[in-house]
N, C-alpha and C positions, 0 to 999 in steps of 0.2 A: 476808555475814558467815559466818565460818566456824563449825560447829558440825554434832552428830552427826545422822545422814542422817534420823533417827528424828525429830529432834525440830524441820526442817523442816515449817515449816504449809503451802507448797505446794512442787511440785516444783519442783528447780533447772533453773533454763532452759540447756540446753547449745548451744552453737555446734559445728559439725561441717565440720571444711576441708581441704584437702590442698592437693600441689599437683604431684599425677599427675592430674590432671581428673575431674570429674561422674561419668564412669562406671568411677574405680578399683571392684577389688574391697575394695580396704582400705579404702579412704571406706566402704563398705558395712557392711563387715566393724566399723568403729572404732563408726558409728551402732549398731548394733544392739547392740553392746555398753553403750555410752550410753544407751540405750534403757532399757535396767534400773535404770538410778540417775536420769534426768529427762527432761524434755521438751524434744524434740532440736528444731532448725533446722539444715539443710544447705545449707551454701551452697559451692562451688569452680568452680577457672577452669573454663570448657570445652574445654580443651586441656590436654596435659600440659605442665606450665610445671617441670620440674626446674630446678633448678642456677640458675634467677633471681636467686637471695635475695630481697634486701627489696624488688624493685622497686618502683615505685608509678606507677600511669597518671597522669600529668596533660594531655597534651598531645593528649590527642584523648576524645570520650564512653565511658561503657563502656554494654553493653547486657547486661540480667537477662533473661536466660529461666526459667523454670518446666521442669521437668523430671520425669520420674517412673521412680526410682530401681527398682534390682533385686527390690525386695519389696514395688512398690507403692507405695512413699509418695511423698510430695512433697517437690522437692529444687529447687534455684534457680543456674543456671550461671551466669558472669560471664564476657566475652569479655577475660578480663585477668586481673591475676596473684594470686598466693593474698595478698599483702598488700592489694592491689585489694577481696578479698571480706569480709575481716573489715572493710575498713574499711566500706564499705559498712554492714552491719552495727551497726557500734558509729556509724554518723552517720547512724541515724534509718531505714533502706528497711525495719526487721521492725517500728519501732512499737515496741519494748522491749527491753531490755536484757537479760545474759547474766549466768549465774552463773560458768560454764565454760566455756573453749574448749577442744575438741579436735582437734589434727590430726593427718592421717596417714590409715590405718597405709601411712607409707610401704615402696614394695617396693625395697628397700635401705640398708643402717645408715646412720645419719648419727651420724658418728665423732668426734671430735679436731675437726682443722679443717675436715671437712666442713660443719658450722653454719653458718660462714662464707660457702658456698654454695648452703646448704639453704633452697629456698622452703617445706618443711614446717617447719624449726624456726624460720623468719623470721615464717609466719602465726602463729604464738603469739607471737612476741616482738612483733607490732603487736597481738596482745590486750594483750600487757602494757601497752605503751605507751597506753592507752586505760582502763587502771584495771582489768581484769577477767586473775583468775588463768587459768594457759593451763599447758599440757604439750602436747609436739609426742612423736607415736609412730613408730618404723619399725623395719623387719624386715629381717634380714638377705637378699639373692639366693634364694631355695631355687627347683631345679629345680622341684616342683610345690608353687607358693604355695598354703600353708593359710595363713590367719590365724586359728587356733583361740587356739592362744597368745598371742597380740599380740592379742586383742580380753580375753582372760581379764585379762591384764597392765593393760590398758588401764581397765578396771570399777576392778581394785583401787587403780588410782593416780588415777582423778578421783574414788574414795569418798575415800581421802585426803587430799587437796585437798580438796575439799568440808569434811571435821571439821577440817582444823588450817590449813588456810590457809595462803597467800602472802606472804613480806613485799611494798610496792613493789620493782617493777624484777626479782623473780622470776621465775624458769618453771625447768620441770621437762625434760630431753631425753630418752627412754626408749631402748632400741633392743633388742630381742629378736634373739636367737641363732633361726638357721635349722634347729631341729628340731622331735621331737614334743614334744606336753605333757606323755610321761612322760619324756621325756629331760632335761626341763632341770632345772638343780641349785640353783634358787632365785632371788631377788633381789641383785643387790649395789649398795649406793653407791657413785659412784664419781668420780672428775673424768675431766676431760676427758683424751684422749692425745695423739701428736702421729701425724697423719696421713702417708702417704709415696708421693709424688705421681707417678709415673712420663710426664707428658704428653710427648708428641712432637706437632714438626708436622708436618704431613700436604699435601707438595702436589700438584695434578693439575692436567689443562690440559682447560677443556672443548671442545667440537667446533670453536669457532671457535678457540682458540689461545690464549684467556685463560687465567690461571691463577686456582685457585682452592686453598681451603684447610680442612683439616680440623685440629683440636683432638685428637688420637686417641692410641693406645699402650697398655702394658698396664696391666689394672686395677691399682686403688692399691694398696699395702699397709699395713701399721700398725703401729706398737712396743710390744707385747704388755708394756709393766712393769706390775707389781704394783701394784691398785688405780686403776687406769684404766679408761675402757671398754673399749678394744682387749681387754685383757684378760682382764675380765669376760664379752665375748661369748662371745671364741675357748673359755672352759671352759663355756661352755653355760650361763650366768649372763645372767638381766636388767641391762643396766644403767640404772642410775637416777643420773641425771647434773644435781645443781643448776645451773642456767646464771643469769648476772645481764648485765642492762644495762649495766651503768658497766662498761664496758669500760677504764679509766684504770689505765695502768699504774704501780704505788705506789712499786717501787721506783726506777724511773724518775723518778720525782715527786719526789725527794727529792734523786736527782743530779743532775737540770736545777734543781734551785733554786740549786745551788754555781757556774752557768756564768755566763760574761756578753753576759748580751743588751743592752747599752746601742746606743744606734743611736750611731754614729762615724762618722770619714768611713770611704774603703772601704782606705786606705794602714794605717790606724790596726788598721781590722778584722782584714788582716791580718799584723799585726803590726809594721808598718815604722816607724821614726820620721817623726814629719809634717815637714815639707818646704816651701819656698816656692819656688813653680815660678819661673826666670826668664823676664824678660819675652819675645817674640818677637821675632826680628830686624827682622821688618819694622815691629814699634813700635818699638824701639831706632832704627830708621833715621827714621822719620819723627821719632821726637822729636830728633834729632842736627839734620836740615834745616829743623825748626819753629825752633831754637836758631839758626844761622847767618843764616836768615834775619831773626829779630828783632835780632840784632845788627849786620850791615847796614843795616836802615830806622833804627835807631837812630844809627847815623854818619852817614848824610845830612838827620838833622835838627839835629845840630851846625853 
């Protein structure tokens, strides 16, 4: 329940996930910032699982290791994906339940339609899905990653959450600009933008003569309008980006109500008048010879 940090009778239990694996610096970096508002658990895959999304293991065991993080403490890998560790998590492997999830700090924004592809912003969206408020964090590329600022950002936005809380179906997308902490020019809200994807495919032949294929091209770009994340980054602004589950598009929802989905035949469907097929010739013929012939046996019983 939401309410001020102070007036907590014990500390809030925080979850800690990503989903650049176990030994990011930004799992590190996001933990110890959490450190200072509650009492962390870390749990992420043990491998870098970028670009997954929501995945979820079902078709084969996952296995927990025990781990021991860059400053000593105890930390718990999962051989599978960051939606994989929260659930874990929220179905019983810690024994109790979360106040907070945090993930991240990922090393690269996640933008507009990046979310879509993002196993950082997907493991908080499976806290949400499980009743516990969550904000997913990441950091723009920078040549030499600090995350001074993304872990500062990070404090002030789970003390938040923490006093004023979540509706359902909420979570928070953060993504810090790649400078120092005195460079940047504050927080903005913002929505989402629209991301601009430049993929090419990529083919090669390996030694035997196969081909194979790469996903590649140049990095994406983004449509910088007013009041977006794009942005908010690009002027060295926080952004703080409400995201919600119901993904149901409304205006949408209103023109598919005026259409008709009545099931018909498939002539009717599209658009033909119906029709009454004639018969085949080859039943036209039998039924002519069924005919001739009953009127025959019929005159040799006169």
């Amino acid at each position: 329940m939401a309410r001020p940090i102070g007036d907590w009778t014990t500390r809030p239990k925080i979850l800690i996930t990503n989903d650049d694996g176990i030994e990011s610096r930004g799992l590190l970096a996001l933990k110890q910032a959490m450190d200072l508002l509650g009492d962390t658990t870390v749990v992420a895959p043990d491998t870098n699982q970028s670009a997954v999304g929501h995945q979820k293991t079902l078709m084969r065991p996952l296995r927990v290791r025990e781990r021991t993080l860059g400053d000593g403490s105890l930390g718990y890998s999962v051989d599978g994906s960051p939606t994989d560790a929260v659930s874990l998590a929220f179905l019983g492997y810690f024994r109790h339940g979360f106040d907070l999830v945090a993930s991240g700090i990922n090393y690269g924004a996640n933008l507009g339609d990046d979310i879509t592809y993002s196993g950082t912003v997907s493991a908080a969206m499976e806290a949400v899905i499980n009743g516990c408020p969550a904000f997913a964090m990441s950091q723009e590329y920078y040549e030499h990653p600090d995350f001074t600022l993304a872990g500062q950002a990070a404090l002030i936005v789970g003390r938040n959450i923490l006093e004023h809380g979540l509706s359902r179906g909420e979570l928070i997308n953060v993504n810090v600009p790649a400078v120092e902490p005195d460079e940047c020019e504050g927080f903005e809200v913002t929505r989402l933008g629209k991301r601009v994807y430049q993929d090419q495919l990529i083919e090669r032949v390996d030694p035997r003569g196969i081909p194979y294929f790469w996903i590649g091209g140049p990095p994406p770009s983004g449509l910088a309008v007013p009041g977006t994340d794009f942005h908010a980054v690009i002027h060295r602004r926080i952004a703080i980006t409400p995201i919600h589950l119901d993904l149901t598009g409304r205006r949408l929802l209103k023109r598919l109500r005026t259409w008709s989905f009545a099931l018909t035949p498939a002539a009717e469907a599209a658009g033909e008048a119906p029709a009454t097929a004639p018969p085949r010739p080859e039943q036209t013929e039998a039924v002519t010879l069924e005919e001739k012939a009953g009127e025959e046996l019929s005159r040799e019983r006169r």
